[in-house]
C-alpha positions as CSV (number, residue, x, y, z in Angstrom):
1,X,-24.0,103.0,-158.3
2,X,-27.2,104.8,-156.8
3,X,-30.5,105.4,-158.5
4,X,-29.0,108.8,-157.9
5,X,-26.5,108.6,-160.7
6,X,-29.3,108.8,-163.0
7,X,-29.9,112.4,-161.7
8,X,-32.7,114.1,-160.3
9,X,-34.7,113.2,-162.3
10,X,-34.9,109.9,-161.2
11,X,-36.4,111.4,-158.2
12,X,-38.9,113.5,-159.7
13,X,-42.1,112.4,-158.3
14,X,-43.3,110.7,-161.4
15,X,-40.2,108.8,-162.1
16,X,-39.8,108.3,-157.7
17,X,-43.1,107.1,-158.0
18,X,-42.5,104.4,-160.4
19,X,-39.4,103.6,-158.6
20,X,-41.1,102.7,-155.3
21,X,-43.7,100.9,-156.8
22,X,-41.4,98.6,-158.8
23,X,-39.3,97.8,-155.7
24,X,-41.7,96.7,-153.6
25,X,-41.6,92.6,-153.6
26,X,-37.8,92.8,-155.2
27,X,-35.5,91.0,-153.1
28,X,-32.4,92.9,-151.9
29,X,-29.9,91.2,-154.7
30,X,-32.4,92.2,-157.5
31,X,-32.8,95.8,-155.9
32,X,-28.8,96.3,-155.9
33,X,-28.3,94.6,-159.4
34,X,-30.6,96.9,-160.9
35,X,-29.7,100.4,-158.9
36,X,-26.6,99.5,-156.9
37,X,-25.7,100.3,-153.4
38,X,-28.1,102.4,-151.0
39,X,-26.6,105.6,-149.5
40,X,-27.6,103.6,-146.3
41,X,-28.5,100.2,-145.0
42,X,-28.4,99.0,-141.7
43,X,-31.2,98.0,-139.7
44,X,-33.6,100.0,-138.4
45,X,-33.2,103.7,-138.1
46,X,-32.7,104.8,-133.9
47,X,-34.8,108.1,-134.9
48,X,-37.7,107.0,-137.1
49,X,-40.6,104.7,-134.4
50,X,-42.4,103.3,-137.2
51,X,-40.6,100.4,-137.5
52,X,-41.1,97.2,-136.5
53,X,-38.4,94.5,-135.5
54,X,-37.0,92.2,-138.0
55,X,-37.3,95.3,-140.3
56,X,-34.2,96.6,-142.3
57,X,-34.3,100.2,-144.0
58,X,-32.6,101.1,-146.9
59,X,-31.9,104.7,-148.3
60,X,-30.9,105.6,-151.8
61,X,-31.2,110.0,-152.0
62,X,-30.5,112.0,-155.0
63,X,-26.7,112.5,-156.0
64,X,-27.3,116.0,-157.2
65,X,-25.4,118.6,-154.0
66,X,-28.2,120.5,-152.4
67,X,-31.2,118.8,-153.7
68,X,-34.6,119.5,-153.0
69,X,-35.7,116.4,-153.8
70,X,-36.4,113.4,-151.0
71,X,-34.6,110.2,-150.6
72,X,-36.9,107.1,-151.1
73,X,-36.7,105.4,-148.2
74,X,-37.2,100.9,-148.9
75,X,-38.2,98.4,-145.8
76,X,-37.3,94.9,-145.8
77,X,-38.7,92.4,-144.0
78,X,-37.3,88.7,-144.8
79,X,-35.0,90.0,-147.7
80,X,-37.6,91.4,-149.7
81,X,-38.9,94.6,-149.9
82,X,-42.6,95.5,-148.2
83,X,-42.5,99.6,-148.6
84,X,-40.8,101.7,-150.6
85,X,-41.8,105.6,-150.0
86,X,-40.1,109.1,-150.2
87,X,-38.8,110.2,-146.6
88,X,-40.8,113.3,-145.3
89,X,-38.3,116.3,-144.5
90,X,-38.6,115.6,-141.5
91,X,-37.5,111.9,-141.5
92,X,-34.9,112.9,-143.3
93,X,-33.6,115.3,-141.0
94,X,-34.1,113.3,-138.0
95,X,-32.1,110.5,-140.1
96,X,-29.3,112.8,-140.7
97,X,-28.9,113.8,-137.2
98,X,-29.6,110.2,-135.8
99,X,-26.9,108.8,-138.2
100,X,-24.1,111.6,-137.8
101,X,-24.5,111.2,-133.8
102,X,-24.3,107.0,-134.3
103,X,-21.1,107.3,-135.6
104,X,-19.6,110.3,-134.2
105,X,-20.0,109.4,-130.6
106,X,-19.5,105.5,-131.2
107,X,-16.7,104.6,-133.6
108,X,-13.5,106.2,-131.2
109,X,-11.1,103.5,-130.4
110,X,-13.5,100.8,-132.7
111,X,-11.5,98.1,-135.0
112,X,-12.3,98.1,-139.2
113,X,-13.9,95.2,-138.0
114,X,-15.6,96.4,-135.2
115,X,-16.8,99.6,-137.3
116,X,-18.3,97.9,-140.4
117,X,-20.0,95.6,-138.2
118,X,-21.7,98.6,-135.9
119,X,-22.1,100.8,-138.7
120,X,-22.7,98.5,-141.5
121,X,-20.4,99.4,-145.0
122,X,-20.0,102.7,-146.3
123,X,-21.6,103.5,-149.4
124,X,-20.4,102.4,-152.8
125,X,-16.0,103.2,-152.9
126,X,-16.5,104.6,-149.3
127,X,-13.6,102.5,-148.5
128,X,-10.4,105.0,-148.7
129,X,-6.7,104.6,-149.4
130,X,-5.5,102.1,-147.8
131,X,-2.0,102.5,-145.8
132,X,0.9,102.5,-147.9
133,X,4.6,102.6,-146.2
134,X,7.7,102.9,-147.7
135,X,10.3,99.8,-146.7
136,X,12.8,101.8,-145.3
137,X,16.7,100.7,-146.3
138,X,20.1,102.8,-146.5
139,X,20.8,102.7,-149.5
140,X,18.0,102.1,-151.6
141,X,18.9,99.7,-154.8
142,X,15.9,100.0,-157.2
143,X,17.1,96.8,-158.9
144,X,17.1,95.5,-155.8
145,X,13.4,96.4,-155.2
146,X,14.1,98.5,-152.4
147,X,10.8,101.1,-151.8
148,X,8.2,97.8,-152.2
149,X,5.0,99.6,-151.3
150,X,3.6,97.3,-148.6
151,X,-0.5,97.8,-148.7
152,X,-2.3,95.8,-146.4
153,X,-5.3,95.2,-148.2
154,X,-7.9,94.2,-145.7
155,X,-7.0,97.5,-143.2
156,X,-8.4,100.9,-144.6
157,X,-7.3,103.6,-143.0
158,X,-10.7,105.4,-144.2
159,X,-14.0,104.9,-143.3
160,X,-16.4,107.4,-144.8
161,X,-19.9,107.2,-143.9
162,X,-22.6,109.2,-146.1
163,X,-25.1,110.6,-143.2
164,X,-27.2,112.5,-145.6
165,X,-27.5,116.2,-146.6
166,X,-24.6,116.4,-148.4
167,X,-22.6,115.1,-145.4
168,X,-20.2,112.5,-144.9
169,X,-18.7,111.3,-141.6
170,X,-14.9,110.0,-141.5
171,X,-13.2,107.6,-139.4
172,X,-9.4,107.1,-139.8
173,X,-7.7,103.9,-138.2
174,X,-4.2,103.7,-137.2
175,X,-2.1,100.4,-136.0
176,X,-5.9,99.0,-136.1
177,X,-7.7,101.8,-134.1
178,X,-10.2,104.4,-135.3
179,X,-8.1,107.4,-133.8
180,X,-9.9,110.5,-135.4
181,X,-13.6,111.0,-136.6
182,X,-14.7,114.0,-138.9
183,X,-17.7,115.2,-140.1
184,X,-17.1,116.6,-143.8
185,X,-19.6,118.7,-145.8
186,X,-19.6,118.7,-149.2
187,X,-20.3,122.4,-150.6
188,X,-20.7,123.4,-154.1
C-alpha cells in the first residue's frame, strides 16, 4: 500500500525527511517493494515547469482525510530516483487541479485500454467491480447451472483515479466505452 498507511506520521517532517532521503538512488521496483503503489505516477505533471523531459514524477500523500501534511513528491530519471521532496501547497494544488481537469475533459468515449494508457493505472485496488450479468433462461434449473455469473475479467467497468485532496475522479465503461465521468469527494 502507500507510505501513507503508516499514518501521518510517516509524513511528519522528521520521519518525511528521512523518507526522501532514503529514496533517492532507489530504483522504482525497490521504491514499490518497500512502500507500494504511489497515489500517482505518470510522467511528468502538465502544471508543475520544473521538469525536464525523460523525467517521470511520482506522488505518495498521506492517507489520513483532510491532512495538513504534504505529499512527497519522487522524480525519476532512467528508473531511478534523483529527487525526492515534499510538494509546496501550491504544487499540490496546481496538481490537483491539473490532474482532475486531465481526466475529466479527456477520458469520454476512451477504451479501458485507451484510459490506462492516457491516464496511467489507478492507484492500489482502484480497479472496481467488474461487470457481472446474469445468463438469462426461462426457467432457471440451479442443477442445471442456470444464473452462471459471466465476469469478464479484463473489462472494469470502474476506473477511479485518486487526483489528490481527498478527491477521486471516476470513469465508468459500458459495451467498452467510458460513458460517464465523476468527480467524488471523500468527506469525513
Amino acid at each position: 500500500m502507500y507510505i501513507a498507511t503508516l499514518g501521518d506520521e510517516a509524513f511528519e517532517p522528521a520521519a518525511r525527511d528521512k523518507f526522501c532521503a532514503k529514496a533517492v538512488g532507489m530504483q522504482k521496483s525497490q521504491l514499490q517493494k518497500w512502500v507500494g503503489q504511489p497515489m500517482y505516477r505518470g510522467g511528468t505533471v502538465g502544471a508543475w515547469s520544473d521538469q525536464r523531459a525523460g523525467q517521470d514524477i511520482w506522488i505518495y500523500e498521506s492517507s489520513t482525510p483532510h491532512s495538513n501534511l504534504h505529499p512527497v513528491r519522487l522524480t525519476f530519471e532512467n528508473n531511478r530516483c534523483v529527487n525526492a521532496k515534499p510538494c509546496s501547497s501550491a504544487e499540490y494544488g496546481a496538481f490537483h487541479e491539473w490532474r482532475t481537469q486531465q481526466i475529466l475533459l479527456g477520458g469520454m468515449g476512451m477504451t479501458v485500454d485507451q484510459a490506462l494508457a492516457t491516464f496511467g493505472p489507478p492507484g492500489d485496488n482502484r480497479v472496481l467491480k467488474p461487470k457481472i450479468a446474469l445468463r438469462p433462461v426461462a426457467k432457471p434449473d440451479w442443477d442445471r447451472g442456470d444464473f452462471v455469473l459471466d465476469m469478464p475479467p479484463s473489462q472494469p467497468a470502474y476506473l477511479l483515479y485518486d487526483v489528490g485532496m481527498d478527491d477521486l475522479v471516476g470513469l465508468e465503461f459500458e459495451h467498452g466505452k467510458c460513458v460517464r465521468i465523476g468527480q467524488l469527494h471523500a468527506f469525513h
